[in-house]
mmCIF file of the N, C-alpha and C atoms, coordinates in Angstrom:
data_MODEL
# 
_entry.id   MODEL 
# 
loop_
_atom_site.group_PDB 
_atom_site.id 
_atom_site.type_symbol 
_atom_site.label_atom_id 
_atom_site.label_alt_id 
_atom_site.label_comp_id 
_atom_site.label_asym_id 
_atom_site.label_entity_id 
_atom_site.label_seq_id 
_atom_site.pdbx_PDB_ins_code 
_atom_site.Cartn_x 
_atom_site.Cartn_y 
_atom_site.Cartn_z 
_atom_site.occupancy 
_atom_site.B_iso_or_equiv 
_atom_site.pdbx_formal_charge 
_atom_site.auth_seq_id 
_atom_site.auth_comp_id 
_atom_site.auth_asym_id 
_atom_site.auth_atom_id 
_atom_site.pdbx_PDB_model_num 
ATOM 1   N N  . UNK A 1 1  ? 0.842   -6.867  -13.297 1.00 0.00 ? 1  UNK A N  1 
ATOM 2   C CA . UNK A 1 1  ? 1.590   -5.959  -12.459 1.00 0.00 ? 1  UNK A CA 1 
ATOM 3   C C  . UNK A 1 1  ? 2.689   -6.707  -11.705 1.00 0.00 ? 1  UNK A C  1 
ATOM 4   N N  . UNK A 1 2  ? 2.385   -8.013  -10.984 1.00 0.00 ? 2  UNK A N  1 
ATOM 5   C CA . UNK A 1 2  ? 3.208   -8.620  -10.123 1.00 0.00 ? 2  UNK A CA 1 
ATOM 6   C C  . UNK A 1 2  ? 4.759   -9.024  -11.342 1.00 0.00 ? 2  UNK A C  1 
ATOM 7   N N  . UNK A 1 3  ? 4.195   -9.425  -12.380 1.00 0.00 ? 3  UNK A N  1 
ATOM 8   C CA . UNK A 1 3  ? 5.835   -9.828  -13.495 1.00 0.00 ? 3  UNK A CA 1 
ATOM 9   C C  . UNK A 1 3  ? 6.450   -8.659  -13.682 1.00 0.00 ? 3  UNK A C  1 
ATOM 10  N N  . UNK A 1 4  ? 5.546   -7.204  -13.692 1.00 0.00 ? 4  UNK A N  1 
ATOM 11  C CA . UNK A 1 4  ? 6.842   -5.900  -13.767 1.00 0.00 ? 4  UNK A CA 1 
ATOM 12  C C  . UNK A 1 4  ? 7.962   -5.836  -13.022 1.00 0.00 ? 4  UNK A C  1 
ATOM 13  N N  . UNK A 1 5  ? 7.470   -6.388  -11.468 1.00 0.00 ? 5  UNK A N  1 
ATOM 14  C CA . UNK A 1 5  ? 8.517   -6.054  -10.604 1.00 0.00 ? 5  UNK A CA 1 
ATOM 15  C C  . UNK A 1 5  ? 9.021   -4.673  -10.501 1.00 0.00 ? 5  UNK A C  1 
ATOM 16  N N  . UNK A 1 6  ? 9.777   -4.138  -9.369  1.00 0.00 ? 6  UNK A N  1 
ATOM 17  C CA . UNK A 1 6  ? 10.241  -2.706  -9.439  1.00 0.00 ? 6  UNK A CA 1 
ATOM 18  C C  . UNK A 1 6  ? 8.813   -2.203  -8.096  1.00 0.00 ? 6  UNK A C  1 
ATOM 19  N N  . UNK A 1 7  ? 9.631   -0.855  -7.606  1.00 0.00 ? 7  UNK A N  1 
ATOM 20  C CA . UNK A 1 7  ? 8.747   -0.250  -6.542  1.00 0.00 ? 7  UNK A CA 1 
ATOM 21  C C  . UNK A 1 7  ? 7.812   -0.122  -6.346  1.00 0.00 ? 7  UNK A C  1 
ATOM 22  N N  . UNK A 1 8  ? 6.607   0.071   -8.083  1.00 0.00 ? 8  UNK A N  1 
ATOM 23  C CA . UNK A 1 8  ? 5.055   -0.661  -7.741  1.00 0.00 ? 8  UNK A CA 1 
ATOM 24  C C  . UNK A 1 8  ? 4.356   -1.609  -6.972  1.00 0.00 ? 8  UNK A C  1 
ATOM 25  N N  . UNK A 1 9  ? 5.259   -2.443  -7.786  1.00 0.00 ? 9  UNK A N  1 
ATOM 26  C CA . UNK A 1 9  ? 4.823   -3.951  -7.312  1.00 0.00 ? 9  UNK A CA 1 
ATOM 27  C C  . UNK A 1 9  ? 5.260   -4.260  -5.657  1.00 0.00 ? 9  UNK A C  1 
ATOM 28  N N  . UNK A 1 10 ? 6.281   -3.568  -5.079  1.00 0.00 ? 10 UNK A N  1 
ATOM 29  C CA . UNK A 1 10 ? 6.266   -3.487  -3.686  1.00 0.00 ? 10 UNK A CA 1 
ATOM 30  C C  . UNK A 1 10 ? 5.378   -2.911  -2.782  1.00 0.00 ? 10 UNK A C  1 
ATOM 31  N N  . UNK A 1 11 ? 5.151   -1.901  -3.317  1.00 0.00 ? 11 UNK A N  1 
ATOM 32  C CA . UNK A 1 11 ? 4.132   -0.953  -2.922  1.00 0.00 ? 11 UNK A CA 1 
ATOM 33  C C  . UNK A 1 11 ? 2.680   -1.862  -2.681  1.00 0.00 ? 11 UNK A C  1 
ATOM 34  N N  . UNK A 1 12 ? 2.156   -2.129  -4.188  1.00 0.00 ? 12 UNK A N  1 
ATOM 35  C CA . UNK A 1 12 ? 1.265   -2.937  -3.835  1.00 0.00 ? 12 UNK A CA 1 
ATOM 36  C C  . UNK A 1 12 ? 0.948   -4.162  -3.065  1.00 0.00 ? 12 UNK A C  1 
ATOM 37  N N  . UNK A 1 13 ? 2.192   -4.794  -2.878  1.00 0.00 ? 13 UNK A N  1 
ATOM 38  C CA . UNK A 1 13 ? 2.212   -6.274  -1.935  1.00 0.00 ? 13 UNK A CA 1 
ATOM 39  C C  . UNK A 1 13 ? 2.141   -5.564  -0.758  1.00 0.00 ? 13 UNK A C  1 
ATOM 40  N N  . UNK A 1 14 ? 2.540   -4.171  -0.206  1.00 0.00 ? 14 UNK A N  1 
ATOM 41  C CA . UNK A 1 14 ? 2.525   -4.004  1.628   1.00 0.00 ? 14 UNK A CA 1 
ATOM 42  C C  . UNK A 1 14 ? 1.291   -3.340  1.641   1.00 0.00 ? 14 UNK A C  1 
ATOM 43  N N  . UNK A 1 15 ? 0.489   -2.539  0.868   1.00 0.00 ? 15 UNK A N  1 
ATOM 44  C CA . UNK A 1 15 ? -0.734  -2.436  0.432   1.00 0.00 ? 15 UNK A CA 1 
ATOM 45  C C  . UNK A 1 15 ? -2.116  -3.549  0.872   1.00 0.00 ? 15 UNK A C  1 
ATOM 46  N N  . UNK A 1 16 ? -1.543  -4.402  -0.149  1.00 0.00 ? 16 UNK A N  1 
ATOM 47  C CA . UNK A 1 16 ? -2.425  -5.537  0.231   1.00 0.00 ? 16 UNK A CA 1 
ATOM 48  C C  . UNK A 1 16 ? -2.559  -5.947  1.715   1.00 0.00 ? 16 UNK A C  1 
ATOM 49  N N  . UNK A 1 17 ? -1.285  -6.316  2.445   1.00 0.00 ? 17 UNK A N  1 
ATOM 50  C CA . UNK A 1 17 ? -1.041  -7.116  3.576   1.00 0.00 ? 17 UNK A CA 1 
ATOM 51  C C  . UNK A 1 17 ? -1.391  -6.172  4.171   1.00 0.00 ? 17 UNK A C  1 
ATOM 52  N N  . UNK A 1 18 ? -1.700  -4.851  4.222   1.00 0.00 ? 18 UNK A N  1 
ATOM 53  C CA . UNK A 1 18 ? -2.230  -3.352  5.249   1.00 0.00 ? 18 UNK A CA 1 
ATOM 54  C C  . UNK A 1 18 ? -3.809  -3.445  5.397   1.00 0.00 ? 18 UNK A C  1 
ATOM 55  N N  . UNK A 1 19 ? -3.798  -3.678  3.998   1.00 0.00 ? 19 UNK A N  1 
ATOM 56  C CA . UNK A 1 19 ? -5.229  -3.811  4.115   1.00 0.00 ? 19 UNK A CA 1 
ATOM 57  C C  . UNK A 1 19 ? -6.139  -5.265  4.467   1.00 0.00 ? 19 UNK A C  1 
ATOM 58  N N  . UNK A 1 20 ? -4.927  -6.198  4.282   1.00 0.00 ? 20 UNK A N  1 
ATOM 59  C CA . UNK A 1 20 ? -5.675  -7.262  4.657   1.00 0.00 ? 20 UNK A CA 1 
ATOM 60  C C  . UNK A 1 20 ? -5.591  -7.485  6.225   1.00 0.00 ? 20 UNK A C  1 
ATOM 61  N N  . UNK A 1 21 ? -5.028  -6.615  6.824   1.00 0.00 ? 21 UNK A N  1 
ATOM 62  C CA . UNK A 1 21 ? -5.173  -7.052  8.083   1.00 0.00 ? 21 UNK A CA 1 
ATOM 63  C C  . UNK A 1 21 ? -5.884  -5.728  8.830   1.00 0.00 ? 21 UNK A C  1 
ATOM 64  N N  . UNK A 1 22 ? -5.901  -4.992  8.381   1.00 0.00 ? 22 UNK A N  1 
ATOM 65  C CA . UNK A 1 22 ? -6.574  -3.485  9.028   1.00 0.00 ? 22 UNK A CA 1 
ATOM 66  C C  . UNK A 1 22 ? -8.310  -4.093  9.009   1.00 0.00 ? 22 UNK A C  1 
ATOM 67  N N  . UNK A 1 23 ? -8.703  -4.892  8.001   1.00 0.00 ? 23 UNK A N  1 
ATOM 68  C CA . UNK A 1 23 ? -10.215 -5.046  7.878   1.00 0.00 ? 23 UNK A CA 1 
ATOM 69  C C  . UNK A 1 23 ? -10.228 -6.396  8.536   1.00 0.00 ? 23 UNK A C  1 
ATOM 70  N N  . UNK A 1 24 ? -11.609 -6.591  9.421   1.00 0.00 ? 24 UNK A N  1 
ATOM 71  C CA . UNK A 1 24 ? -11.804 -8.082  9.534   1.00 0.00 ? 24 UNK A CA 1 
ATOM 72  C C  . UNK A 1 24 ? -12.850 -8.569  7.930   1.00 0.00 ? 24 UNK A C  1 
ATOM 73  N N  . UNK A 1 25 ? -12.398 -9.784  8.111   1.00 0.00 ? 25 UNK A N  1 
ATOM 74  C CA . UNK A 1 25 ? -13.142 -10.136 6.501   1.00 0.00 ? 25 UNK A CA 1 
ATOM 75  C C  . UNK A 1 25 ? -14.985 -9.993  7.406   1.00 0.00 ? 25 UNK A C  1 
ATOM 76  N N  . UNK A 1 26 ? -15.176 -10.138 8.206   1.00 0.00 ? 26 UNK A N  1 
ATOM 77  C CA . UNK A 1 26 ? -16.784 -10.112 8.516   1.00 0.00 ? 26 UNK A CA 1 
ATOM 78  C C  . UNK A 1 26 ? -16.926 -8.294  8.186   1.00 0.00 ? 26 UNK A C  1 
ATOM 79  N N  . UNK A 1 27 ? -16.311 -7.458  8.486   1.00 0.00 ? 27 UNK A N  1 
ATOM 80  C CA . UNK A 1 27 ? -16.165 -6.386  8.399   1.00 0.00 ? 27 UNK A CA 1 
ATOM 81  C C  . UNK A 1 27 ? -15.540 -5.258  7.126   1.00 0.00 ? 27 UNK A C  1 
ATOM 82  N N  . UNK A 1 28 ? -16.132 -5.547  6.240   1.00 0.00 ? 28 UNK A N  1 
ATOM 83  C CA . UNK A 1 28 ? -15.606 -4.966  5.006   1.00 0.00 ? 28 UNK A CA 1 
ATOM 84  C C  . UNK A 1 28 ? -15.660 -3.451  5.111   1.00 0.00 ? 28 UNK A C  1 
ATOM 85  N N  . UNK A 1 29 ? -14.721 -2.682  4.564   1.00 0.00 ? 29 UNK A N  1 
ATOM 86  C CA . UNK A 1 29 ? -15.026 -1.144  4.224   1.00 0.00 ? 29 UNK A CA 1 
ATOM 87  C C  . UNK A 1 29 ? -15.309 -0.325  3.270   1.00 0.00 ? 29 UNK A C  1 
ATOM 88  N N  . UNK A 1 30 ? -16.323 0.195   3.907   1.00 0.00 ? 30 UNK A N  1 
ATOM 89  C CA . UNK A 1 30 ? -17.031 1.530   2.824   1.00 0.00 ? 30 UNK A CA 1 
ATOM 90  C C  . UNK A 1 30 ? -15.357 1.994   1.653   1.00 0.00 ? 30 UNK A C  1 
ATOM 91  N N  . UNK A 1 31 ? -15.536 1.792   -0.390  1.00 0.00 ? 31 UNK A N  1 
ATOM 92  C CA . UNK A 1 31 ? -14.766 2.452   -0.858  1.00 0.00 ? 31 UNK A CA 1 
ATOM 93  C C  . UNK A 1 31 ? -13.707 3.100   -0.538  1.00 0.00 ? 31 UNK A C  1 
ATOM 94  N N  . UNK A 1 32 ? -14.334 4.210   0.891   1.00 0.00 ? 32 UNK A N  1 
ATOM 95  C CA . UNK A 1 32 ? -13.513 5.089   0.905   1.00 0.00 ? 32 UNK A CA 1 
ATOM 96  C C  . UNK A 1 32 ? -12.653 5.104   2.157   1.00 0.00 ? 32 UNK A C  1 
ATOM 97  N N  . UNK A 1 33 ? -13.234 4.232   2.938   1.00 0.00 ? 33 UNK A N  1 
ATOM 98  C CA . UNK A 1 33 ? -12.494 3.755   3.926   1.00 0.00 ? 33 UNK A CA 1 
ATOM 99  C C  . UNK A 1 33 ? -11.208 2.926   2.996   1.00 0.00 ? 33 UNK A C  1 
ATOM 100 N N  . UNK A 1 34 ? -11.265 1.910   2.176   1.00 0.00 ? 34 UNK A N  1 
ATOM 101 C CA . UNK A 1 34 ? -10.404 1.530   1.249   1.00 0.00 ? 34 UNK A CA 1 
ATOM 102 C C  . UNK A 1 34 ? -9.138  2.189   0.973   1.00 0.00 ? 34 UNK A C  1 
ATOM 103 N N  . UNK A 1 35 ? -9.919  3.214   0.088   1.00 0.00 ? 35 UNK A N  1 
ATOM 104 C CA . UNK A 1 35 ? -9.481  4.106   -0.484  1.00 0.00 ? 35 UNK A CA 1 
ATOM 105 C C  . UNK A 1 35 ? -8.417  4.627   0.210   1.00 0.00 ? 35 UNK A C  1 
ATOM 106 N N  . UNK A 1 36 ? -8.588  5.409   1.227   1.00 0.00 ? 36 UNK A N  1 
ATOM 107 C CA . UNK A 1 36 ? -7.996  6.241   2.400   1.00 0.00 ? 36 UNK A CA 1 
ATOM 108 C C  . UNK A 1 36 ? -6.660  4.853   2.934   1.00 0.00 ? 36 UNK A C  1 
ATOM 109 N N  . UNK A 1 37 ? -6.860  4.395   3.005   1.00 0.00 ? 37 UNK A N  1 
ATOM 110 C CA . UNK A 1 37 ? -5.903  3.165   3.462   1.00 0.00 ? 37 UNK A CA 1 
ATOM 111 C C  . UNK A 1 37 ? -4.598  2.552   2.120   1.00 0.00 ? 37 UNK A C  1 
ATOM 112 N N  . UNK A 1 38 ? -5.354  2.879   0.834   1.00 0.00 ? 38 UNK A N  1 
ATOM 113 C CA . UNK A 1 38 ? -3.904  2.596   -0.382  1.00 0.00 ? 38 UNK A CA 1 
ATOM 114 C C  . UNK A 1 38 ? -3.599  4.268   -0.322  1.00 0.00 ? 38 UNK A C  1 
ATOM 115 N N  . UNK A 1 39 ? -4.112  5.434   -0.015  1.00 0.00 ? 39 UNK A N  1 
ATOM 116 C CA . UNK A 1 39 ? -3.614  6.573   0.063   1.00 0.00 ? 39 UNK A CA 1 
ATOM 117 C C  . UNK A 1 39 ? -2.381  7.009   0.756   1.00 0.00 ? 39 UNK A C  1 
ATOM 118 N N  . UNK A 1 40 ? -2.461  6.332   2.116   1.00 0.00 ? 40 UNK A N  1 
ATOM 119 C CA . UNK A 1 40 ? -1.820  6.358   3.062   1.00 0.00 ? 40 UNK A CA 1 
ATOM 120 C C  . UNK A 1 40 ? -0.445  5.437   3.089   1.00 0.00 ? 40 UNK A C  1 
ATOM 121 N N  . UNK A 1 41 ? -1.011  4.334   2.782   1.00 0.00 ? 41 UNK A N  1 
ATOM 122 C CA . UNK A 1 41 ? 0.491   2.780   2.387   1.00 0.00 ? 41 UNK A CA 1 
ATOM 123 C C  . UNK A 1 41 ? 1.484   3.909   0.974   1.00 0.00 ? 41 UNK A C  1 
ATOM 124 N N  . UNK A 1 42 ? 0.518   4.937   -0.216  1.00 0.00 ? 42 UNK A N  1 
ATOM 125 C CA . UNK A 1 42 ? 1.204   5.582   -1.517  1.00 0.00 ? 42 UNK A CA 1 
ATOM 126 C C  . UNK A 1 42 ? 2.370   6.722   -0.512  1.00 0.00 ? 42 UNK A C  1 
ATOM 127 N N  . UNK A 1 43 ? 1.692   7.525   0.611   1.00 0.00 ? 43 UNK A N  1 
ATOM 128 C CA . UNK A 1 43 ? 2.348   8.359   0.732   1.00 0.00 ? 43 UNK A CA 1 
ATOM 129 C C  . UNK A 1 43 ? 3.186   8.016   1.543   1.00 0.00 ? 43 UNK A C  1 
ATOM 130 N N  . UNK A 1 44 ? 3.197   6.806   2.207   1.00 0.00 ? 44 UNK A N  1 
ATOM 131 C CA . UNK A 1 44 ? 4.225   6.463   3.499   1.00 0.00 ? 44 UNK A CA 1 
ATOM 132 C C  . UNK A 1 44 ? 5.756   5.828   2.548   1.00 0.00 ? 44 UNK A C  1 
ATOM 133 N N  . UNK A 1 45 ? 5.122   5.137   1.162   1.00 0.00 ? 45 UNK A N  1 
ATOM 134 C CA . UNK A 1 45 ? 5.916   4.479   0.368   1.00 0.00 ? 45 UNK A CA 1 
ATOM 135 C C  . UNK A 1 45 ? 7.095   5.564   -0.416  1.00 0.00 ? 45 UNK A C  1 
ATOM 136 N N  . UNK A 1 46 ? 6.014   7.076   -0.484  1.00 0.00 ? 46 UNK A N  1 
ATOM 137 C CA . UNK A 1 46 ? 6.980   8.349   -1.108  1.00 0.00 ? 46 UNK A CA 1 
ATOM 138 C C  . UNK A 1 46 ? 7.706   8.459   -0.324  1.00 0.00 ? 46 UNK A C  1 
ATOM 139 N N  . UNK A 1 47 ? 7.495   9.006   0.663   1.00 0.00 ? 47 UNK A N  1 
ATOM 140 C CA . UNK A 1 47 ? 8.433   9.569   1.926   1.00 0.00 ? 47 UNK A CA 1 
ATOM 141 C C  . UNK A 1 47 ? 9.583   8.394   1.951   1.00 0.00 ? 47 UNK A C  1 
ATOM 142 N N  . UNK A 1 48 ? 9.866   7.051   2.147   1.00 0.00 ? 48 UNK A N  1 
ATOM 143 C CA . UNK A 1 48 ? 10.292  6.173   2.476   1.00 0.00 ? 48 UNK A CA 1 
ATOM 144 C C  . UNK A 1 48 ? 11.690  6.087   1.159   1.00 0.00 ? 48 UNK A C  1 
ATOM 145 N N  . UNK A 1 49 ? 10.570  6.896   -0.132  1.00 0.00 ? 49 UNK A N  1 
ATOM 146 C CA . UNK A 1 49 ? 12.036  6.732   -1.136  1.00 0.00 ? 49 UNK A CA 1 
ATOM 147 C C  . UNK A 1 49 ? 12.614  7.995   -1.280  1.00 0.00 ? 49 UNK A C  1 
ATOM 148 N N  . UNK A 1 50 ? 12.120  9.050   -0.589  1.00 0.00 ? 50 UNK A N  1 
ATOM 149 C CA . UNK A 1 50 ? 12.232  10.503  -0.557  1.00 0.00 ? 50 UNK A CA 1 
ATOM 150 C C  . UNK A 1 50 ? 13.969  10.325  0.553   1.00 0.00 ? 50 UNK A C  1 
ATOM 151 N N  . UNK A 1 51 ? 13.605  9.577   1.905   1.00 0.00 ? 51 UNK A N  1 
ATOM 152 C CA . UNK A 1 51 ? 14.537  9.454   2.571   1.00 0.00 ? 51 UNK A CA 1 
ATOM 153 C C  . UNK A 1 51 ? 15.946  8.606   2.580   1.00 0.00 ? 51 UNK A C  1 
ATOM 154 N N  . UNK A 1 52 ? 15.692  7.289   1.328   1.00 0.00 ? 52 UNK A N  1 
ATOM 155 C CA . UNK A 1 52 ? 16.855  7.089   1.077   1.00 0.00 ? 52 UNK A CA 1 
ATOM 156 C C  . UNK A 1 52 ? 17.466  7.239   0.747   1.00 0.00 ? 52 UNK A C  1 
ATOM 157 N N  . UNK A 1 53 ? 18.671  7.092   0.096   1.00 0.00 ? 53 UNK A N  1 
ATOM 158 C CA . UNK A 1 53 ? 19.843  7.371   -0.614  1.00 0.00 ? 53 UNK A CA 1 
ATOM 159 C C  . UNK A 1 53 ? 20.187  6.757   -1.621  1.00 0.00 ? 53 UNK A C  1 
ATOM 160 N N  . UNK A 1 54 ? 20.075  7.449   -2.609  1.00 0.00 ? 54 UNK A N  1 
ATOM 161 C CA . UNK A 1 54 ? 19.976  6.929   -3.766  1.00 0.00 ? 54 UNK A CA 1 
ATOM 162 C C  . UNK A 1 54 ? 21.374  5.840   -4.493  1.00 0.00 ? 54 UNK A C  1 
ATOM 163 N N  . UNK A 1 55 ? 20.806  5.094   -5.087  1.00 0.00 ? 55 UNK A N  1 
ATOM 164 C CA . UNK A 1 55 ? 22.120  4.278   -5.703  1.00 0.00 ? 55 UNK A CA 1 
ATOM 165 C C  . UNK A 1 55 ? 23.391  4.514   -6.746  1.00 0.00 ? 55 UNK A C  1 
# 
């Protein structure tokens, strides 16, 4: 995924860093706590290309 490059692969790197800091590592979360957290980084990432202006 990371060699595709393109808006995925962004998505997923602020993803990661959301989630790596929202959890303490002693403190892991239930799936869906997870879950709910790449849901949220997907729809903040729509809106975000919804509002720019296209090239």
């Amino acid at each position: 995924m990371m060699a595709s490059d393109g808006p995925e692969v962004e998505t997923w790197i602020n993803f990661t860093v959301i989630a790596a800091t929202r959890f303490d590592l002693d403190d892991q979360p239930e799936p869906e706590q997870f879950l709910s957290v790449l849901e949220e980084c997907c729809d903040a990432r729509r809106v975000q290309q919804r509002t720019q202006p296209s090239e």
